[in-house]
C-alpha positions as CSV (number, residue, x, y, z in Angstrom):
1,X,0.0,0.0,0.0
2,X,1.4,3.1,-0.9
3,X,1.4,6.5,1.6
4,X,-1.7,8.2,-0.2
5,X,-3.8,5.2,0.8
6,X,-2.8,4.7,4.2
7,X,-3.0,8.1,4.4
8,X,-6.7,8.0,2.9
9,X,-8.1,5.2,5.4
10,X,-10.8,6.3,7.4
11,X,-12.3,3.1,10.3
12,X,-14.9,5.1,11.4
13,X,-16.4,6.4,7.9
14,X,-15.4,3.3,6.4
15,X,-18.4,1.5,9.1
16,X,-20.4,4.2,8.5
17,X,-20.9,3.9,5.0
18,X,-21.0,0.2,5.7
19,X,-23.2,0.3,8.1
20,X,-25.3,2.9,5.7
21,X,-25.5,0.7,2.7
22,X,-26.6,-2.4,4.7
23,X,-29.7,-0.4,5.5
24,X,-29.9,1.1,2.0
25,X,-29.9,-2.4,0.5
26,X,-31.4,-4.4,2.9
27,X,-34.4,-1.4,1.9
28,X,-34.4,-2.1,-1.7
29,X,-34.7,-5.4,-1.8
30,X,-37.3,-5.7,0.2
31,X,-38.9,-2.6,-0.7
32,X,-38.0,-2.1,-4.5
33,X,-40.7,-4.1,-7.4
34,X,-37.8,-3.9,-9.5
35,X,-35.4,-5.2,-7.6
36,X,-37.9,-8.0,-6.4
37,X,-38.5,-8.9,-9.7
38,X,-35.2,-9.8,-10.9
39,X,-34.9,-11.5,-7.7
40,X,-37.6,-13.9,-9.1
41,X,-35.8,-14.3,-12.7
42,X,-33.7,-16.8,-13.3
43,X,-30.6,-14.1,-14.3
44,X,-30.5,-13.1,-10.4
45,X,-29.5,-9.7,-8.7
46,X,-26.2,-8.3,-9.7
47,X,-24.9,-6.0,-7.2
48,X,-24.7,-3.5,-10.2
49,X,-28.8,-3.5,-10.4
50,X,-28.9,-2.1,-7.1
51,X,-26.1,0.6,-7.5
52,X,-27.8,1.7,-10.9
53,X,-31.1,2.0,-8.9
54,X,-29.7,4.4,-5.9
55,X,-29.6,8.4,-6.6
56,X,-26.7,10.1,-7.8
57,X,-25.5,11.2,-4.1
58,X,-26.2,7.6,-3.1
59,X,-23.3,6.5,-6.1
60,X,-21.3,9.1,-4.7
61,X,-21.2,7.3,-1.1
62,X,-20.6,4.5,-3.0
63,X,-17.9,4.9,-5.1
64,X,-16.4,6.6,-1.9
65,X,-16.9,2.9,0.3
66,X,-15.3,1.1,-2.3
67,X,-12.4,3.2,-2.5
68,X,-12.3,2.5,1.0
69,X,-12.9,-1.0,0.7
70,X,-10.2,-1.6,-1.2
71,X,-7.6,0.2,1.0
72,X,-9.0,-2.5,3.9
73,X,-8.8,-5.2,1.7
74,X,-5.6,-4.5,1.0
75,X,-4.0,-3.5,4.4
76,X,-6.1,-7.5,5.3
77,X,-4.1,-9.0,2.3
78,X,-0.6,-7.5,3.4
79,X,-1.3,-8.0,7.2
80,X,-2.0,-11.9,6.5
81,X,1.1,-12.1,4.4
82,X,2.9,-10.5,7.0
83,X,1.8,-13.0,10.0
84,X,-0.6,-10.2,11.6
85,X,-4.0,-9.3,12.1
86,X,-6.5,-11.7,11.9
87,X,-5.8,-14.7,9.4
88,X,-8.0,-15.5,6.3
89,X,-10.7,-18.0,6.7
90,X,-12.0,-19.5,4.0
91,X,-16.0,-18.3,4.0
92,X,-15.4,-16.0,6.4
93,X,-12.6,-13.7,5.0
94,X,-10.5,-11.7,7.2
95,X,-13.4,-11.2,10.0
96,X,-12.5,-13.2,13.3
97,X,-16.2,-13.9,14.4
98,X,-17.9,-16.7,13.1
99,X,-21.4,-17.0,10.5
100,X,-24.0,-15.6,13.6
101,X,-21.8,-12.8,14.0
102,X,-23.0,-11.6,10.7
103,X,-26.3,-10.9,12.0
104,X,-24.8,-8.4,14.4
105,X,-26.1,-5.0,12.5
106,X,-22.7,-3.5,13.9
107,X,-20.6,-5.9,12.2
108,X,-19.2,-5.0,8.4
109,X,-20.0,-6.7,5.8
């Protein structure tokens, strides 16, 4: 990782947005006859239908949390490699709690 993106990672708006576009989503698919229909086609949801469905300021946040998930990705990757932080586990990625912990609302995605 370079300087600008250690530089550039933000935790705490990093789970905000996270936290933000678990509500957001959770809301359009459940909420969205669009969305629900292509949930009942056989082609599926891409996470690109629900990105083209949000407003332009929602995109914004967007493209902003993946820029930011990409610097944690990446700072997971080269801690891993490097014998610290929490090890990869297959199905459960770099996170150290197990499946029920992903019903905790306050945990990232």
């Amino acid at each position: 990782m370079d300087n600008k993106e250690s530089e550039s990672w933000d935790e705490e708006r990093y789970l905000e947005l996270n936290m933000y576009f678990k509500v957001k989503i959770q809301g359009m698919v459940d909420g969205d006859p669009y969305i629900q229909k292509l949930l009942r086609q056989d082609k599926g949801l891409e996470l690109q239908d629900l990105v083209e469905r949000m407003s332009d300021h929602d995109q914004q946040l967007w493209e902003e949390f993946i820029y930011l998930d990409r610097i944690k990705l990446h700072m997971d990757m080269r801690n891993h490699l490097e014998g610290r932080g929490t090890p990869y586990k297959p199905g459960h990625g770099f996170s150290s709690g197990s499946a029920g912990d992903r019903e905790d609302p306050q945990q990232p995605w």
